[in-house]
C-alpha positions in Angstrom: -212.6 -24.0 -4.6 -214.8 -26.7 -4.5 -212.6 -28.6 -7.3 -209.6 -27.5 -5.4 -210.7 -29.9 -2.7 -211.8 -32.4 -4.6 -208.3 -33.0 -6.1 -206.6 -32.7 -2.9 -208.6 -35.0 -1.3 -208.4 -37.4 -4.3 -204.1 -37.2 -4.2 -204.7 -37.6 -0.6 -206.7 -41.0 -0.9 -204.1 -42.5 -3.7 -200.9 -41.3 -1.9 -202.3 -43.3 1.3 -202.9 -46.3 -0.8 -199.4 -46.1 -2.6 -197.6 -45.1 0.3 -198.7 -47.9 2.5 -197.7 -50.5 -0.6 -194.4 -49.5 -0.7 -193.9 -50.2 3.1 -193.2 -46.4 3.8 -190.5 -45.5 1.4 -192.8 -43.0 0.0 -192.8 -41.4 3.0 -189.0 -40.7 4.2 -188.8 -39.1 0.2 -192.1 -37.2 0.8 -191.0 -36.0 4.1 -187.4 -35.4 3.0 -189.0 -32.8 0.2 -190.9 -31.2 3.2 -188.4 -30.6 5.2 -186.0 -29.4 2.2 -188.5 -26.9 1.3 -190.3 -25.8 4.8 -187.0 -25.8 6.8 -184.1 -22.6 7.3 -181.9 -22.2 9.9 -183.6 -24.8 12.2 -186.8 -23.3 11.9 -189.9 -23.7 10.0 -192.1 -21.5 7.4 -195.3 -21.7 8.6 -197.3 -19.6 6.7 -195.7 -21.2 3.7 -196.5 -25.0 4.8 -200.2 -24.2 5.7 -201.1 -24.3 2.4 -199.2 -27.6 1.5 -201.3 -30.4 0.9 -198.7 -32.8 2.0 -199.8 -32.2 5.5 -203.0 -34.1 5.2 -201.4 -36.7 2.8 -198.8 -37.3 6.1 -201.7 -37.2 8.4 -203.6 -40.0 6.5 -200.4 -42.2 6.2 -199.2 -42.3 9.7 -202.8 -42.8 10.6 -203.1 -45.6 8.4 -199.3 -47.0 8.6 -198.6 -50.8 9.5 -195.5 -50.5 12.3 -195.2 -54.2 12.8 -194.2 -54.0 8.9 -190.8 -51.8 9.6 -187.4 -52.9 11.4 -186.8 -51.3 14.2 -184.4 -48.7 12.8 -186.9 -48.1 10.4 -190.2 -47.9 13.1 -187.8 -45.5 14.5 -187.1 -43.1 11.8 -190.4 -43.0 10.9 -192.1 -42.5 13.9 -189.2 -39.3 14.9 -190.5 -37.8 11.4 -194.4 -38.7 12.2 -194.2 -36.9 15.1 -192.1 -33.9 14.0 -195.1 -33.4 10.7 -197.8 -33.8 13.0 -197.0 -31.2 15.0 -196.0 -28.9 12.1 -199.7 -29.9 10.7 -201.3 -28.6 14.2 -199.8 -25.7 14.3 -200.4 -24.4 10.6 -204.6 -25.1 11.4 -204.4 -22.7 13.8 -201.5 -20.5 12.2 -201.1 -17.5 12.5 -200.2 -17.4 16.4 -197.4 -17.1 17.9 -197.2 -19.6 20.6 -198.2 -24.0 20.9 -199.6 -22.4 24.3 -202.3 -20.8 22.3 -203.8 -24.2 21.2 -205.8 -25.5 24.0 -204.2 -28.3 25.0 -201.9 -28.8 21.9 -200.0 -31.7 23.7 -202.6 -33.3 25.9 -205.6 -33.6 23.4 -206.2 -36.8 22.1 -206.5 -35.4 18.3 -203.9 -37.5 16.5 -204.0 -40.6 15.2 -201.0 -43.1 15.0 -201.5 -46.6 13.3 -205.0 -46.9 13.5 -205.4 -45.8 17.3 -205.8 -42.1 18.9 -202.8 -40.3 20.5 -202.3 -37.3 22.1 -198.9 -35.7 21.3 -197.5 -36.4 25.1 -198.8 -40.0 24.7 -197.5 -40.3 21.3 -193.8 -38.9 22.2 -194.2 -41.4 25.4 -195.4 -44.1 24.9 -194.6 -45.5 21.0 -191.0 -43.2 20.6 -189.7 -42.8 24.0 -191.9 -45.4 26.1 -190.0 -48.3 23.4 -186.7 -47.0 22.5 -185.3 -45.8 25.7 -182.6 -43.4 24.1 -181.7 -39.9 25.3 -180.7 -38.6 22.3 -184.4 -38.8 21.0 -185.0 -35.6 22.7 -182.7 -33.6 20.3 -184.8 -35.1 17.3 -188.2 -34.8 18.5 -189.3 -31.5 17.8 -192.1 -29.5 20.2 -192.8 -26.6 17.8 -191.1 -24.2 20.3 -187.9 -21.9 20.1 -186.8 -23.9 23.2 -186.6 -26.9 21.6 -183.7 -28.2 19.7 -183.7 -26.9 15.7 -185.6 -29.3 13.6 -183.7 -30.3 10.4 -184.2 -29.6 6.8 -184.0 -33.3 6.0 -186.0 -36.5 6.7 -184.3 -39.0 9.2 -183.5 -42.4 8.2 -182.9 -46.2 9.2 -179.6 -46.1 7.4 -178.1 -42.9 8.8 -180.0 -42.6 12.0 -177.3 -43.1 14.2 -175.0 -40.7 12.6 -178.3 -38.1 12.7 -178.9 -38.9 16.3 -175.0 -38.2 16.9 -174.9 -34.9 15.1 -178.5 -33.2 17.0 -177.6 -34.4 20.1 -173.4 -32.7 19.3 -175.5 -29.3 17.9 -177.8 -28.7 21.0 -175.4 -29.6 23.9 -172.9 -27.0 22.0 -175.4 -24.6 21.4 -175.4 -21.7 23.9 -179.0 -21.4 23.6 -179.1 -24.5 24.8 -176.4 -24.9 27.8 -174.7 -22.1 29.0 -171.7 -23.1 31.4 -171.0 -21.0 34.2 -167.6 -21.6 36.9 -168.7 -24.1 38.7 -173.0 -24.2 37.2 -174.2 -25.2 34.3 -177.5 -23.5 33.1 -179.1 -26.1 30.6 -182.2 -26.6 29.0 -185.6 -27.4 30.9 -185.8 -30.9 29.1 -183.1 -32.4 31.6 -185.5 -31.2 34.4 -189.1 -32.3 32.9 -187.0 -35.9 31.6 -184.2 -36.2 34.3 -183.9 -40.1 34.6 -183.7 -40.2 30.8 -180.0 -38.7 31.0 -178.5 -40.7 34.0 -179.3 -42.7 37.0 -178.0 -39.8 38.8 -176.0 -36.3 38.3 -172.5 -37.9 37.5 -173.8 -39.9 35.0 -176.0 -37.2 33.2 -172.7 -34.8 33.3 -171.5 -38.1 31.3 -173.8 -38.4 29.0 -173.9 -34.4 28.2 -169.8 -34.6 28.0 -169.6 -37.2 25.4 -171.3 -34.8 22.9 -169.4 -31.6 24.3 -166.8 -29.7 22.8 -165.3 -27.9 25.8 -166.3 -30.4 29.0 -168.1 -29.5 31.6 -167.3 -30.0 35.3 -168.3 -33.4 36.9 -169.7 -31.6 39.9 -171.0 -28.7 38.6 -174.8 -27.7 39.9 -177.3 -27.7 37.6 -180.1 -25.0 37.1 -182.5 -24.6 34.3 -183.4 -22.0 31.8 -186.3 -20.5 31.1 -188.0 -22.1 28.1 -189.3 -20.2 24.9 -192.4 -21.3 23.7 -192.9 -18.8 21.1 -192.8 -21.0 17.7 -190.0 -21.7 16.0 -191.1 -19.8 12.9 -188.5 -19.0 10.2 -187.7 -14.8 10.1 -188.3 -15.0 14.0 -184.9 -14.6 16.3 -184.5 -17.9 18.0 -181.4 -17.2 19.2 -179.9 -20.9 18.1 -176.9 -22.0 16.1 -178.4 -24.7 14.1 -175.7 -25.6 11.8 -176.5 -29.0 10.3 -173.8 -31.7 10.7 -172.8 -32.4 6.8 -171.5 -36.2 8.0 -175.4 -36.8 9.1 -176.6 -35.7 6.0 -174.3 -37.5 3.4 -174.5 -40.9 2.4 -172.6 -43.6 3.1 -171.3 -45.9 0.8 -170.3 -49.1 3.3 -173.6 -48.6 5.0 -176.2 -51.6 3.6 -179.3 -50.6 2.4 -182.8 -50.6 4.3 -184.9 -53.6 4.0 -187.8 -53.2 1.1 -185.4 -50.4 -0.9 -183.4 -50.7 -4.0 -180.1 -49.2 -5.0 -179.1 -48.5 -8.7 -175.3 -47.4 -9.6 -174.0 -46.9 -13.1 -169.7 -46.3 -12.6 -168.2 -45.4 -15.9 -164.6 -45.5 -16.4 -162.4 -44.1 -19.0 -158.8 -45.7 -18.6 -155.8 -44.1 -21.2 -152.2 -45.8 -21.4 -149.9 -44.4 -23.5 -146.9 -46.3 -24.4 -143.5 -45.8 -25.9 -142.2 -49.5 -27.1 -144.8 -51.0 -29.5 -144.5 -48.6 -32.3 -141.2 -45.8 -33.1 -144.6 -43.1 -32.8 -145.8 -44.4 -29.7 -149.2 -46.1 -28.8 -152.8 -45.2 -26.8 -155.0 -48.0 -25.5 -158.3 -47.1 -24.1 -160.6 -49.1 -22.1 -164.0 -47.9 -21.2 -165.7 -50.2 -18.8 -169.3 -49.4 -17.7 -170.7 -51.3 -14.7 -174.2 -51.2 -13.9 -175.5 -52.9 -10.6 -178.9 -53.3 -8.9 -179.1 -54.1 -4.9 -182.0 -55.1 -3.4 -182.4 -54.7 0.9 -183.6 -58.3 2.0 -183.3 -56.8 5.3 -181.5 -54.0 6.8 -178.0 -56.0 7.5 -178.3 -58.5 4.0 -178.9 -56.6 0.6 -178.3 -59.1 -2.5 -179.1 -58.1 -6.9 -176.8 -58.2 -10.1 -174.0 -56.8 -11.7 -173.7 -56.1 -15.4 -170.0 -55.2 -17.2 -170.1 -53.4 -20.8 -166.7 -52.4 -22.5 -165.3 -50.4 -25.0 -161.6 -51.0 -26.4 -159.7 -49.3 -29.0 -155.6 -49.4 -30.0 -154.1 -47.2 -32.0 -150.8 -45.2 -33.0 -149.9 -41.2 -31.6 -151.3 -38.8 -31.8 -154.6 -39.7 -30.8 -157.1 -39.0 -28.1 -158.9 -41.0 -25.2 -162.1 -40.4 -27.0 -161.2 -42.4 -30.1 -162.6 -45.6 -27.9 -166.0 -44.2 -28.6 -165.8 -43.7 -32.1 -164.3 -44.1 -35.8 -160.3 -42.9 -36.2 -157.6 -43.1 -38.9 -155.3 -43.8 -36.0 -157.2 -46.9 -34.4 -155.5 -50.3 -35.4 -157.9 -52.5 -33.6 -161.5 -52.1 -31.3 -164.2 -53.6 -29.8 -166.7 -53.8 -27.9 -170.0 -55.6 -26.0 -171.3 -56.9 -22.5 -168.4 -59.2 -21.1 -169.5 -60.2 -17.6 -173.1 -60.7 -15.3 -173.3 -62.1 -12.2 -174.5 -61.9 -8.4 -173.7 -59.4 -6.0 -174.1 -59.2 -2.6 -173.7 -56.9 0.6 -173.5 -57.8 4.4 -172.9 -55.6 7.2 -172.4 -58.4 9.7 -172.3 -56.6 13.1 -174.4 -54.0 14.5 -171.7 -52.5 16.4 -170.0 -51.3 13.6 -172.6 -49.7 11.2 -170.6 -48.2 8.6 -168.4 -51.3 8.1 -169.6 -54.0 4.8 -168.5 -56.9 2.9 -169.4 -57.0 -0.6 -168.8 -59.7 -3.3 -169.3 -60.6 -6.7 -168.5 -63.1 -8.7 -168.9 -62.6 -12.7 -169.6 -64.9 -15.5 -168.0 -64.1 -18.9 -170.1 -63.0 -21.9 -169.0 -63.9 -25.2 -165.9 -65.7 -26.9 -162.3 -64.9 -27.3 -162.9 -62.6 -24.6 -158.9 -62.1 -24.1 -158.3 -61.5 -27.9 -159.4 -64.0 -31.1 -159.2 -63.3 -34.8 -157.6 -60.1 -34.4 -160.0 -58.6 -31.7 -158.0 -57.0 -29.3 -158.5 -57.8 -25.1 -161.5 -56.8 -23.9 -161.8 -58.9 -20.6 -160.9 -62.2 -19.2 -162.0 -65.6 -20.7 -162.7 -67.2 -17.3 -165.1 -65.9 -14.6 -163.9 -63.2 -11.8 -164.7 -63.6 -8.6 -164.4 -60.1 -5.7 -164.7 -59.3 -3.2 -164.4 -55.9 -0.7 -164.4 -54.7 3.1 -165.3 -51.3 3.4 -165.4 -48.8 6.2 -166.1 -45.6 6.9 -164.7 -43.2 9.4 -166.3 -40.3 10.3 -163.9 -37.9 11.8 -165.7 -34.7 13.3 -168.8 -32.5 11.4 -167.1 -32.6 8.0 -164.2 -35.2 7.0 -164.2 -39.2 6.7 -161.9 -41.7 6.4 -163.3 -44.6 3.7 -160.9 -47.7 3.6 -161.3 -51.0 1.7 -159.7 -53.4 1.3 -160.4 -56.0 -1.8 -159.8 -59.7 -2.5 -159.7 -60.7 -6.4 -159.4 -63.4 -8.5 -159.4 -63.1 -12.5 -159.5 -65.7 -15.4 -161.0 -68.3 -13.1 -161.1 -72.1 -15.0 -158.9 -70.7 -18.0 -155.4 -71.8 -17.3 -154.0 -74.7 -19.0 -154.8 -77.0 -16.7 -157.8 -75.1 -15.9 -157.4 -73.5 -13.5 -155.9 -69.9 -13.7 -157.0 -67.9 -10.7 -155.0 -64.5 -10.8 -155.1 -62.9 -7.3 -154.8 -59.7 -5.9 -155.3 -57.7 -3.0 -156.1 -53.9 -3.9 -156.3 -51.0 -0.8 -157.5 -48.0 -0.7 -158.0 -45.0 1.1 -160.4 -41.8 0.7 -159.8 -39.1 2.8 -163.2 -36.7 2.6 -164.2 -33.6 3.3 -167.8 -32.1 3.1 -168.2 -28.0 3.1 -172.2 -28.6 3.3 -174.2 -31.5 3.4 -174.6 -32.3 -0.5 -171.1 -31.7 -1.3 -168.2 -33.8 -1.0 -164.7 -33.5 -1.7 -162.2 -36.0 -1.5 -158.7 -37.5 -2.5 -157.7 -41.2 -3.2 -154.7 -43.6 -3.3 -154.8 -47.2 -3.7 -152.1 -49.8 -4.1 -152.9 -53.7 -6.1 -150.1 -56.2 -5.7 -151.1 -58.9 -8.6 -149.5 -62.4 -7.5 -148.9 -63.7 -11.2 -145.7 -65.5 -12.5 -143.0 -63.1 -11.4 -145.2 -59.9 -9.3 -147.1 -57.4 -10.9 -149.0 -54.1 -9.1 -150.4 -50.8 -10.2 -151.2 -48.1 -7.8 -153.1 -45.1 -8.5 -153.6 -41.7 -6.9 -156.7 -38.7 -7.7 -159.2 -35.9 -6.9 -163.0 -36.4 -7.2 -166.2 -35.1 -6.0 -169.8 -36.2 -5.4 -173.4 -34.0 -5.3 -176.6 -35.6 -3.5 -179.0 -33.9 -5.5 -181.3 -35.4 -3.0 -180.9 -38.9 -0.6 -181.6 -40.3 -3.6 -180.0 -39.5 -6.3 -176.3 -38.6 -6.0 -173.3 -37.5 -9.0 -169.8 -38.5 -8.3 -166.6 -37.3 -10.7 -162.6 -38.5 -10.5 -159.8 -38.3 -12.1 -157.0 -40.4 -11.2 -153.3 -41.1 -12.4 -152.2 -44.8 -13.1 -149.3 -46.3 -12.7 -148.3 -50.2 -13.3 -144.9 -52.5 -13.1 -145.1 -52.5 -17.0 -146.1 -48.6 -18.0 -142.6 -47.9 -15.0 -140.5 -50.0 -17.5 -142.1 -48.8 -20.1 -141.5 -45.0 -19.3 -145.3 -44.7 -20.1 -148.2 -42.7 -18.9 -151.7 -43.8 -17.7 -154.7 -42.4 -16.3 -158.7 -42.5 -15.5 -162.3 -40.5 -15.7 -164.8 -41.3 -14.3 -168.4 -40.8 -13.9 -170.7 -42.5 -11.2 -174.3 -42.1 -10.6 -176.4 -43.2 -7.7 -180.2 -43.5 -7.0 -182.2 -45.1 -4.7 -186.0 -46.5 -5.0 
């Protein structure tokens, strides 16, 4: 037992010291991982959790955590998390009992500490969350222990999808008939509007406001209020609690037009398969493949500017019918020419340049060819461009309801930069697409894509492309995305040809 200790207390020392080196990101994963495991149905497993060391490891770095070193959104998301643990963490030393009223003054005892100075949970909730970010919907986030208080989630919240987490807790209680129960011409609603009244409204008409904004079925303007009685028992997983707590899968997912949080780093590796098949270069018929692998690192300077790198790797092979899609990654009797190699790096960038629109982003990269004879020397087939390629893309994201989204972007591109011959070649196009989403739970996503590309060349060119794909967020972190897709082009229409793409993308985040 004695060695048990030891140990715990030794992980607890380094995790402080790590933790508070990486600025707090090893927090939102640690807590994420908490509240993954601890968490069903809005509740918490307390008798499981006591025995987690991660308790005291949370304890030690929200006691010892730098605030002035986090954003605001950040500060935010941590300290709604920070306050949610510590309360888990008083409960499970006195656990088992079955009410926060059986801990002598569990909310006015000054037995917490918060940034190196000593809180009690009321001053805590007060004065550092509420006191500095006047925002109602903090009381459907901060989490009191109790079966009258909102469900608590079974994820950590976070600067970049705070807003949409906000939106979904505050949607979840104000529809939950635990929670507010209309009646004619009275509403019976949860004691939190009495104990924080000026929170919600100046006055009655604009708390009915605020409460209809997040309502399904409105409520009346002049409807009377009263107040239920509140449950303190605890809100301990197996117990009846009487909620629906059915987690908003758009607050979960993530989103790919959002920027990334200051201090972290994103890492995506997209591979694409593209397979033409035409019918006029040979009396059998021909396959081209082009596998194109793009790796790119972002880096969050802050949380509106991230800036890294983009790398390109391709893989081409040519060759006579029948043959498959695959031969591009190997030796075959029917391949006339291949090649491969790295054939672009460059900067990237990311901006989300107003606050008012969170999920909207412009992105651009502009990449330097690698190698020689890039468009085809010596009998090497195209691989790439000979000149540099510049990009660049608006996205937005729509969320529409608990479970769909509407992703648009729209892209500016010019290819073969410098290699005309006057030097100056510049091929530009405008591609658009669309992604229409929906998300059965909040790891899954399923979603269908079209996108049109006018190419403004000599004469007009386009291709547009239509498909089916699907993404799995292990975690925040890490995240799998599939799609297949069929092509078509100006050339494979006159051509009476065929076209399509697989793909693979991964995602992780440091």
């Amino acid at each position: 037992m004695k060695l048990t200790k030891i140990f715990t207390l030794f992980v607890i020392m380094m995790y402080g010291t790590f933790a508070l080196a990486q600025n707090g990101k090893m927090f939102f994963k640690e807590a994420n991982k908490f509240f993954e495991k601890y968490e069903s149905n809005g509740t918490i497993d307390y008798a499981a959790a006591k025995n987690s060391p991660m308790l005291d490891i949370f304890a030690k770095d929200i006691a010892n955590v730098n605030l002035d070193a986090f954003d605001a959104n950040t500060r935010k998301a941590y300290l709604i998390n920070a306050y949610n643990l510590l309360v888990i963490n008083k409960i499970t030393k006195a656990y088992p009992i079955s009410s926060v009223q059986d801990i002598d003054q569990f909310f006015d005892r000054s037995d917490i500490v918060v940034a190196g100075k000593k809180y009690s949970l009321n001053q805590f909730e007060k004065e550092l969350i509420l006191g500095k970010n006047p925002d109602p919907r903090l009381h459907f986030v901060l989490v009191c222990g109790a079966v009258g208080c909102p469900p608590i989630i079974g994820f950590a919240y976070t600067a970049d999808k705070l807003e949409s987490q906000l939106d979904a807790q505050t949607k979840i209680a104000l529809n939950n008939s635990a929670f507010l129960v209309p009646r004619e011409n009275q509403v019976a609603i949860n004691k939190i509007f009495e104990w924080y009244t000026q929170d919600f409204g100046a006055n009655k008409q604009e708390r009915i406001a605020f409460i209809n904004k997040y309502r399904n079925s409105k409520i009346s303007p002049t409807a009377k209020f009263n107040y239920l009685d509140y449950d303190w028992s605890i809100n301990e997983t197996g117990a009846n609690t009487g909620q629906s707590t059915t987690i908003s899968a758009n607050s979960a997912r993530y989103v790919v037009s959002s920027t990334i949080p200051k201090g972290s780093v994103e890492l995506k590796l997209f591979n694409n398969l593209y397979t033409q098949r035409s019918n006029t270069d040979f009396d059998t018929g021909s396959r081209s493949n082009f596998f194109t692998s793009t790796f790119s690192a972002l880096y969050g300077v802050n949380k509106r500017f991230n800036a890294g790198l983009e790398l390109k790797y391709r893989r081409v092979s040519n060759g006579n019918l029948p043959s498959s899609p695959l031969t591009v990654f190997g030796e075959n009797e029917s391949v006339t020419s291949s090649r491969n190699g790295i054939t672009g790096i460059g900067p990237k960038i990311r901006w989300a340049p107003t606050s008012a629109l969170p999920n909207f982003s412009v992105q651009s990269t502009f990449q330097f060819p690698v190698g020689d004879g890039l468009e085809g020397i010596n009998d090497k087939p195209f691989i790439d461009w000979n000149g540099a390629i510049w990009y660049t893309q608006l996205f937005n994201d729509f969320s529409i309801g608990n479970n769909f989204s509407l992703f648009t972007e729209l892209d500016f591109w010019i290819e073969d930069i410098g290699n005309g011959e006057e030097g100056f070649s510049n091929i530009f196009s405008t591609p658009v697409s669309l992604i229409f989403s929906y998300f059965p739970n909040p790891k899954t996503t399923v979603y269908a894509l079209g996108s049109y590309s006018p190419k403004f060349v000599e004469g007009f060119d386009y291709f547009y492309q239509y498909g089916v794909g699907t993404k799995y967020q292990f975690n925040p972190n890490f995240e799998l995305e599939l799609l297949i897709s069929d092509f078509t082009s100006k050339f494979l229409v006159s051509d009476n040809g065929q076209a399509a793409t697989f793909n693979l993308g991964i995602r992780y985040n440091l």
